[in-house]
NUVO-346308 format. One record per residue (C-alpha): residue number from 1; residue in one letter; x, y, z. Coordinates in steps of 0.25 Angstrom, whole numbers, plus 5000, padded with zeros to 4 digits. Layout:
# residues N
> nr:rest:u:v:w
> NUM:A:X:Y:Z;
...
# end
This chain:
# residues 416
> nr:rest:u:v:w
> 1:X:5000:5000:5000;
> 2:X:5007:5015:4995;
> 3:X:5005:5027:5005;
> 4:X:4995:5033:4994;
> 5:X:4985:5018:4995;
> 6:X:4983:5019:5012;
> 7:X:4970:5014:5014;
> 8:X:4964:5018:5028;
> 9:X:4965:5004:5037;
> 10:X:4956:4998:5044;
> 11:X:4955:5002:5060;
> 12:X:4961:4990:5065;
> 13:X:4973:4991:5055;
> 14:X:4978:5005:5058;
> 15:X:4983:4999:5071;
> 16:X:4994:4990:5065;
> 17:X:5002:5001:5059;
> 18:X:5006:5000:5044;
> 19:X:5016:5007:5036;
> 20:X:5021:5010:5022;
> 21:X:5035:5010:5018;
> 22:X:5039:5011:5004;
> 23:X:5027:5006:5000;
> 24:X:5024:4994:5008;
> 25:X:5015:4993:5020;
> 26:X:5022:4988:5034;
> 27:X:5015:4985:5047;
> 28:X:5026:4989:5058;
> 29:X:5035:4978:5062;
> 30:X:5033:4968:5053;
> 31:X:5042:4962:5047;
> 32:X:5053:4971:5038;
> 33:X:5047:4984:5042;
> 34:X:5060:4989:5048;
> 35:X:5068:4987:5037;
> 36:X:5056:4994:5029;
> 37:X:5059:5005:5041;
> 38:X:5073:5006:5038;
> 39:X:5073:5006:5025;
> 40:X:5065:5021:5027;
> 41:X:5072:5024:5039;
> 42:X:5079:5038:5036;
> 43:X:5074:5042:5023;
> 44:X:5063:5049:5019;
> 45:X:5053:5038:5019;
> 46:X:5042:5038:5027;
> 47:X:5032:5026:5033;
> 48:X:5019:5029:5032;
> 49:X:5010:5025:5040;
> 50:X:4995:5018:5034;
> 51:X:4985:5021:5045;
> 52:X:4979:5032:5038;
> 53:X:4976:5034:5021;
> 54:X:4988:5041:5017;
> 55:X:4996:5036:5028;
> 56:X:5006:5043:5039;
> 57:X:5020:5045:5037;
> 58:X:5031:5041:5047;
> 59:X:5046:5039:5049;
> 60:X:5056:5028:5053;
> 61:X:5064:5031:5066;
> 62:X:5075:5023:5072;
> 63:X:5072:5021:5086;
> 64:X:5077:5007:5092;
> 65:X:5072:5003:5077;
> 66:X:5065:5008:5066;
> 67:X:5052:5013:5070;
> 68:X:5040:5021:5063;
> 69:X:5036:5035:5069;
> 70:X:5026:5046:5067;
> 71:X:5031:5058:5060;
> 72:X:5030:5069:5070;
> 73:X:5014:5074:5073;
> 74:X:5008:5064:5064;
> 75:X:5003:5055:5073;
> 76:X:4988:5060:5071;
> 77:X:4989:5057:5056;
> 78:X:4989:5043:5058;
> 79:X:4977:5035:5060;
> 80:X:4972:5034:5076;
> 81:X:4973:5020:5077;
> 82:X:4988:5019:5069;
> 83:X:4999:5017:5080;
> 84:X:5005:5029:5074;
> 85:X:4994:5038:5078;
> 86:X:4996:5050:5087;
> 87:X:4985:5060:5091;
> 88:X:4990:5076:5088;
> 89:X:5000:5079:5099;
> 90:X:4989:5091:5101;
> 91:X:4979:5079:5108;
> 92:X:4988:5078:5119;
> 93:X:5000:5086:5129;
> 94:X:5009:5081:5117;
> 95:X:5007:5093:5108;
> 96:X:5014:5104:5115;
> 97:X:5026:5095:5117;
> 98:X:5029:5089:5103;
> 99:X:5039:5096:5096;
> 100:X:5044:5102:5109;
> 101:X:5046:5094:5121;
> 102:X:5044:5080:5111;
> 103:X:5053:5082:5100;
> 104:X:5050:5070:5089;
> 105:X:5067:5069:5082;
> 106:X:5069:5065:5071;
> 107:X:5076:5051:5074;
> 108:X:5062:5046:5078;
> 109:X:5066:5050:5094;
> 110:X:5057:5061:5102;
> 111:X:5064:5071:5112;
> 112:X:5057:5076:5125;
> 113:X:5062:5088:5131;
> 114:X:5056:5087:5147;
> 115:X:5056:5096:5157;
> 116:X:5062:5088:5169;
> 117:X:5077:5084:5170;
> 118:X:5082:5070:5166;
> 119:X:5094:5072:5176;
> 120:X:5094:5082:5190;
> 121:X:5106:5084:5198;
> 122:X:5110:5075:5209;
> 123:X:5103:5081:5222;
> 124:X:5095:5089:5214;
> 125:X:5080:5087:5219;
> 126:X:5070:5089:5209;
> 127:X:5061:5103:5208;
> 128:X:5050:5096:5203;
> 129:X:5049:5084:5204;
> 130:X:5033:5082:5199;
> 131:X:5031:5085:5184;
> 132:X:5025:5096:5180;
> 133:X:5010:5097:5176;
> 134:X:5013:5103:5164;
> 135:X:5028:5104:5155;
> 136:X:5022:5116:5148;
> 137:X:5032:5127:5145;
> 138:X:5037:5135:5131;
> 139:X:5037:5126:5119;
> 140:X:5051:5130:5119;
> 141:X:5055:5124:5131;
> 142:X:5044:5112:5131;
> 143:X:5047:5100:5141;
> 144:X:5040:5089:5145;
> 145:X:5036:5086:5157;
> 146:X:5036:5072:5166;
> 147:X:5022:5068:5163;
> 148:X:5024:5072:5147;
> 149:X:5037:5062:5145;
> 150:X:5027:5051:5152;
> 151:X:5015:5054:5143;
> 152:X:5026:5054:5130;
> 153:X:5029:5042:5136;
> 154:X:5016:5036:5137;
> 155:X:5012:5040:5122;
> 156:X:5025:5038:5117;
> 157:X:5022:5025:5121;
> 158:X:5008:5021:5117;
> 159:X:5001:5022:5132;
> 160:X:4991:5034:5128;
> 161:X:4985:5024:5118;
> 162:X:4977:5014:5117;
> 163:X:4972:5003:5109;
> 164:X:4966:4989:5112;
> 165:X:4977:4980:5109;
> 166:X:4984:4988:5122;
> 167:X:4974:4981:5129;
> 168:X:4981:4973:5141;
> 169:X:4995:4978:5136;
> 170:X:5000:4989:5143;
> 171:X:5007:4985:5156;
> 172:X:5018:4989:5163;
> 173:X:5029:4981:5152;
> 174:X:5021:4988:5140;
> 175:X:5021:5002:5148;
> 176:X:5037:5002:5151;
> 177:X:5039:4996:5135;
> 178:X:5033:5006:5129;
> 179:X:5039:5018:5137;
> 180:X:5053:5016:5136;
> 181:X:5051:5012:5121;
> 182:X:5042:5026:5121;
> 183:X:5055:5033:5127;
> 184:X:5065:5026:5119;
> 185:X:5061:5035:5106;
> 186:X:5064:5048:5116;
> 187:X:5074:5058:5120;
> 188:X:5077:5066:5132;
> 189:X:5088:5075:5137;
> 190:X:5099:5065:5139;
> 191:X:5095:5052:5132;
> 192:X:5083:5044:5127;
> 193:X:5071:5043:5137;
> 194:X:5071:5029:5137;
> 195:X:5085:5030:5145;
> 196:X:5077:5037:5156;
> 197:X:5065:5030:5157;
> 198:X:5061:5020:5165;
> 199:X:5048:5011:5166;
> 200:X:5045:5000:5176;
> 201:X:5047:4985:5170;
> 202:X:5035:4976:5173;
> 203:X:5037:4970:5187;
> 204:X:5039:4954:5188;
> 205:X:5042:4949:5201;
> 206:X:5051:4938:5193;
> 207:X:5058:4948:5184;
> 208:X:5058:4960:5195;
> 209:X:5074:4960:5198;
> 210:X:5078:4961:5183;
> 211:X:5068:4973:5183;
> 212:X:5073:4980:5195;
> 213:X:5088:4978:5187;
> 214:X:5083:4983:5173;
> 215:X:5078:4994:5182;
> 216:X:5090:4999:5190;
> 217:X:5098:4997:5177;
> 218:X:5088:5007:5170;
> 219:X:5088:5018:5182;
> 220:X:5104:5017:5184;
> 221:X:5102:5029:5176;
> 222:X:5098:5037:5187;
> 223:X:5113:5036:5193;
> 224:X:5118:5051:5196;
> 225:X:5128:5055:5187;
> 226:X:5137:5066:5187;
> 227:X:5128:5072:5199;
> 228:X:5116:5075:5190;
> 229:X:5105:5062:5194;
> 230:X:5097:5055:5181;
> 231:X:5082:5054:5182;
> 232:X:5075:5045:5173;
> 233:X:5060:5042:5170;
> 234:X:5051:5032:5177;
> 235:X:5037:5029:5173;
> 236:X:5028:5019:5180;
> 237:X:5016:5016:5186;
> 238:X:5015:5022:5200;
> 239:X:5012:5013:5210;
> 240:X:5012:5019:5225;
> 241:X:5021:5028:5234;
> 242:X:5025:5026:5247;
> 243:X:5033:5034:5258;
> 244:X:5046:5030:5262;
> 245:X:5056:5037:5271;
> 246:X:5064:5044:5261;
> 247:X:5050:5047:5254;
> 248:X:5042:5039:5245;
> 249:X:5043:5027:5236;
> 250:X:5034:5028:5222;
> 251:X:5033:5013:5219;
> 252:X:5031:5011:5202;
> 253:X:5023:4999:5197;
> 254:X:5032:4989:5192;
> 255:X:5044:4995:5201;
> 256:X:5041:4989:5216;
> 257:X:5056:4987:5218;
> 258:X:5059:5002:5215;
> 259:X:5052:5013:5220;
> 260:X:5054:5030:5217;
> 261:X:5057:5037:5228;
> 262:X:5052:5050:5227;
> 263:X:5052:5064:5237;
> 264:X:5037:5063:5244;
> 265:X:5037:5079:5241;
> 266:X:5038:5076:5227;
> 267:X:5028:5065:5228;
> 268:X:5018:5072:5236;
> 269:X:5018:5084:5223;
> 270:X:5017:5071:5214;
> 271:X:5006:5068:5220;
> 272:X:4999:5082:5220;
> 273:X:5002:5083:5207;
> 274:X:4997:5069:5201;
> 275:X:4985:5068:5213;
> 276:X:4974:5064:5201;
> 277:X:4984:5056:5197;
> 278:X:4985:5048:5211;
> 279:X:4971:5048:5214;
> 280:X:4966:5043:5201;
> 281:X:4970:5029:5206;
> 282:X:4959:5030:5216;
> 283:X:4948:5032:5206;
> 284:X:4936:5026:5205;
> 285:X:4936:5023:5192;
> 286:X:4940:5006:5191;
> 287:X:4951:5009:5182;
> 288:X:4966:5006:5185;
> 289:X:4974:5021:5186;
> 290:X:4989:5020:5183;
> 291:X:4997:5032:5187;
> 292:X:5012:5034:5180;
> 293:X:5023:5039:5185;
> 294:X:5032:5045:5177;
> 295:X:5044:5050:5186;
> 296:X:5058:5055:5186;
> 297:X:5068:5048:5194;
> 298:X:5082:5048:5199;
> 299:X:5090:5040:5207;
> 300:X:5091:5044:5222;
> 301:X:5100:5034:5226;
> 302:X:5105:5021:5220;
> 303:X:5092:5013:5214;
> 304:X:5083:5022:5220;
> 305:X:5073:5030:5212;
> 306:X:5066:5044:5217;
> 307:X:5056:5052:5209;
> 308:X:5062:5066:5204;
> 309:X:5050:5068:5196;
> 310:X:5037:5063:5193;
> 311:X:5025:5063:5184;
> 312:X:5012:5054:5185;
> 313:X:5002:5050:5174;
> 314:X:4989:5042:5175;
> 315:X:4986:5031:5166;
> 316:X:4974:5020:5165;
> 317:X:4978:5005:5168;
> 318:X:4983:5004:5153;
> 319:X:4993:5014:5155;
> 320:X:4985:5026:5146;
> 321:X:4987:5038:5153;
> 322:X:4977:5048:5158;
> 323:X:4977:5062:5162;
> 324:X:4965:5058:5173;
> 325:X:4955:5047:5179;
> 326:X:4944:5053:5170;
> 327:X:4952:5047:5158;
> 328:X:4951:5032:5164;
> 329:X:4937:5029:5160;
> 330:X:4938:5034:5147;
> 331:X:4952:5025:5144;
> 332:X:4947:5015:5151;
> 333:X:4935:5014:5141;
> 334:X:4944:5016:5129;
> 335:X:4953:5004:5133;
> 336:X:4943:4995:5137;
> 337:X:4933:4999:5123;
> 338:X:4945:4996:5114;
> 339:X:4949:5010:5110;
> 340:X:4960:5015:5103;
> 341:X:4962:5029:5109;
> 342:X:4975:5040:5114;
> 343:X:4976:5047:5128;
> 344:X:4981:5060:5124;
> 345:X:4991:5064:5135;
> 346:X:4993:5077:5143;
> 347:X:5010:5077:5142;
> 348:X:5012:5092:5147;
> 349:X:4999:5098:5145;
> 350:X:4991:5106:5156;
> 351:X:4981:5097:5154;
> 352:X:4972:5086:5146;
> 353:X:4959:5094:5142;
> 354:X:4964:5098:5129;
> 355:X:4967:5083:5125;
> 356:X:4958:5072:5122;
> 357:X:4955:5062:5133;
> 358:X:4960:5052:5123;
> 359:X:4959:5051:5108;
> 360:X:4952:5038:5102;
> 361:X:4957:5033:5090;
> 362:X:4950:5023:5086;
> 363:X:4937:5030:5082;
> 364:X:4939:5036:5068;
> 365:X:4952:5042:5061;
> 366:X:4953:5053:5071;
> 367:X:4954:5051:5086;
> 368:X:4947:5055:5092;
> 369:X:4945:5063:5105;
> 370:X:4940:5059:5120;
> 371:X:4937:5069:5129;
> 372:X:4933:5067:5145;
> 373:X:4926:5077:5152;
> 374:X:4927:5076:5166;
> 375:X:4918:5084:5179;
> 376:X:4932:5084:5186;
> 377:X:4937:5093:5177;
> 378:X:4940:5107:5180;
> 379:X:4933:5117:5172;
> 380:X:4944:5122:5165;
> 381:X:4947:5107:5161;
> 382:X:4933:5105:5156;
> 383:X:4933:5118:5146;
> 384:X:4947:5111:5142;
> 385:X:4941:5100:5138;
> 386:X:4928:5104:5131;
> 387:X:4937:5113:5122;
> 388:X:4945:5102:5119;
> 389:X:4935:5093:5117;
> 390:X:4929:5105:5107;
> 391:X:4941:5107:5098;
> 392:X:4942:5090:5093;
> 393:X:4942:5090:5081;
> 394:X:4932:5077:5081;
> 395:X:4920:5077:5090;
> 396:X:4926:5071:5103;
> 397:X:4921:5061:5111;
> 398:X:4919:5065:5126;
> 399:X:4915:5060:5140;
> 400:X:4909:5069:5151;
> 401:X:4915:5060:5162;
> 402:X:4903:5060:5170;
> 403:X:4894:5054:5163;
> 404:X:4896:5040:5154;
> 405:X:4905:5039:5145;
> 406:X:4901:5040:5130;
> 407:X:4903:5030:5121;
> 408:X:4916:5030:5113;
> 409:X:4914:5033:5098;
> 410:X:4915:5019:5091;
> 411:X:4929:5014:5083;
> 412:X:4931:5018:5071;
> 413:X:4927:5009:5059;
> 414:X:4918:5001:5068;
> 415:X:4904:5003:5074;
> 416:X:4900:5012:5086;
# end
C-alpha cells in the first residue's frame, strides 16, 4: 500500500500500529523492521504512520536501538486509538512547558530543565524542602518543578492512558519497567535521568536479598564527593510513616527493609500541603486510592536515605493518576466499561479546570472531552470550569457529580 492509497482502518486495527517505509507496510517489530529502520535512519526518509487517510509522518531515533518517534507537536494528527497518538500539549500543564523546560533534541532524546538542584553542598540543609504548588515563572527562565518530572514521568511512560488490554497488567514490576525506560530517553543537568532514578523492585520474600544488593548498588551514587552530596529521585508508593528518635521513617511499598528518613518539620509541611491527598485514603467511595511519592534523596550516612524534597501524586489502584477523589468514580467506570480514554495532567499549572477530566478516545476520530463538575468546588473553580467546558471544540460530555452519572457516548463504529 503507497502513502497516497491509505484506507481508514477499522477501530480494532488502529491499535496495532503499521508503517510505510519505502513503499512497504510494516507492523512494528516484526521481523526485519530494524533493518528496514536503519536502512532510513539518518536520511531524509520518513516512516509514516497509517492510522489516518494520508498517514502521519515520523523519524528514526537511535535510543538503546532504532525506534520510531512522533515528529514534534503531531501527536494529535494521529488517530486516537494509534499508539502514537497524543492530545494537544494545550489539554494539559504540558503546553507551557514544551519547547522551554522540555526540549525534544534532535537525536531522538528530551532535555528537562528543573528547578530543584541534583546536588547541594554537604551540610547544607534544604530551604525548601516541599515542592512548589506551581513552577510558573518567565518563559525565559521556565523549570519544572517535583510534581512536573513525576507527571512527565508517568506520561512518558504510558500511565495516563488506558485501554482494556491494560486490564490486570499494571503492578509494581510494570510501573518500575516502564519509568526507568521513560527516563532512559532524557537528559538532565549532569547526565541521563535514568542514572538518578530509582524505582522500587517487586518485593519477593525469596528474592529480597539480591533486591536489597541491586538497590544499595543503584544509590551508591549518593556518596559525598568532593563536599558537594548527590540527590537522586525516588518514586514509589507511600505506605505509612512512623516517629522515631532522630525523627521519622517514611516506609515505600515494596522497600520494608529501607525506610526514608526524613525531618518531622518537613513532613509535617508535607502533610499540610498534600492534606487532600492523605485523606482521600479514608474516603468512602470503595475504591483503592494509591498515593505516589516522588522525593529527592540524599544520603545521611552510609545506607541510610533521608528526604531533601518531596512531592506526592494520587493515583487509582491502576496507577492512573488524578488531581482529586471526585475523578475515581469516573476512572473507575471507564476502566471497568472497557474504554479507551487519556488523563490530562496538571505538570505546573495552577490548576486542572482548564483541562479536560479525561479525553475519550474511542468515540469518533476526535476525542473527546470529560468534564466533572463538583458541589465542592469553589466558585472560582466552577466558573473555570464552565468556561472550559464552553470553548471545546466538540460538544462535551459532563457530569454534575451529585446526581447520576450520564451514560458514556457509545464506541465509535458500533451501537449505542
Amino acid at each position: 500500500m503507497s502513502a497516497g492509497t491509505v484506507a481508514s482502518d477499522p477501530p480494532d486495527a488502529i491499535e496495532v500500529q503499521r508503517l510505510a517505509i519505502r513503499g512497504r507496510v510494516w507492523v512494528a517489530e516484526e521481523g526485519g523492521f530494524q533493518e528496514a529502520l536503519r536502512a532510513i535512519h539518518g536520511s531524509p526518509e520518513r516512516p509514516l504512520c497509517l492510522c489516518v487517510p494520508g498517514g502521519v509522518e515520523m523519524y528514526v531515533a537511535q535510543l538503546r536501538r532504532l525506534v520510531v518517534k512522533r515528529l514534534p507537536n503531531t501527536g494529535n494528527r494521529h488517530h486516537p486509538r494509534c499508539p502514537s497518538f497524543e492530545p494537544e500539549a494545550t489539554q494539559s500543564g504540558l503546553g507551557p512547558l514544551s519547547g522551554s523546560a522540555i526540549r525534544e533534541l534532535d537525536s531522538g532524546r528530551t532535555e528537562l530543565r528543573v528547578d530543584f538542584p541534583w546536588t547541594r553542598r554537604a551540610g547544607h540543609f534544604a530551604a525548601r524542602a516541599i515542592a512548589a504548588d506551581s513552577g510558573q515563572v518567565e518563559a525565559s527562565a521556565r523549570r519544572m518543578s517535583l510534581r512536573a518530572v513525576m507527571h512527565f514521568l508517568f506520561e512518558r511512560a504510558g500511565f495516563n492512558r488506558w485501554t482494556p488490554a491494560m486490564a490486570g497488567r499494571r503492578h509494581q514490576g510494570v510501573v518500575r519497567k516502564y519509568l526507568l525506560e521513560a527516563a532512559e530517553e532524557v537528559d538532565v543537568a549532569g547526565g541521563s535521568l535514568a542514572d538518578r532514578l530509582f524505582v522500587p523492585e517487586a518485593f519477593n520474600e525469596a528474592t529480597k536479598a539480591d533486591a536489597a544488593r541491586r538497590r544499595r548498588d543503584k544509590l551508591a551514587m549518593l556518596q559525598p564527593r568532593d563536599g558537594m552530596t548527590p540527590l537522586a529521585l525516588l518514586i514509589g508508593e507511600f505506605k505509612a510513616v512512623e516517629a522515631v528518635e532522630e525523627g521519622l521513617r517514611v516506609w515505600i511499598r515494596h522497600m520494608p527493609d529501607a525506610p526514608l528518613l526524613v525531618n518531622a518539620r518537613v513532613w509535617c509541611r508535607l502533610t499540610r500541603r498534600y492534606a487532600p491527598l492523605f485523606e482521600a485514603r479514608d474516603a468512602d467511595t470503595g475504591l483503592r486510592v494509591r498515593l505516589v511519592i516522588a522525593a529527592l534523596i540524599k544520603a545521611r550516612r552510609e545506607f541510610t536515605y533521608e528526604i531533601d524534597a518531596a512531592s506526592l501524586m494520587m493515583t487509582s489502584e491502576q496507577w492512573i493518576p488524578a488531581e482529586g477523589v471526585h475523578e475515581l468514580p469516573l476512572i473507575d467506570a471507564l476502566v471497568k466499561q472497557g474504554r479507551r480514554f487519556v488523563k490530562p495532567l496538571r505538570y505546573d499549572a495552577s490548576g486542572t479546570e482548564a483541562f479536560a477530566n479525561a479525553l475519550l478516545l474511542d468515540a469518533g476520530p476526535q476525542p473527546l472531552a470529560l468534564h466533572l463538575l463538583s458541589p465542592y468546588a469553589d466558585e472560582r473553580s466552577r466558573a473555570a470550569r464552565l468556561r472550559a467546558i464552553e470553548r471545546e471544540p466538540n460538544e462535551a460530555w459532563v457530569w454534575q457529580t451529585d446526581q447520576p452519572m450520564p451514560e458514556l457516548p457509545g464506541l465509535a463504529g458500533k451501537p449505542t
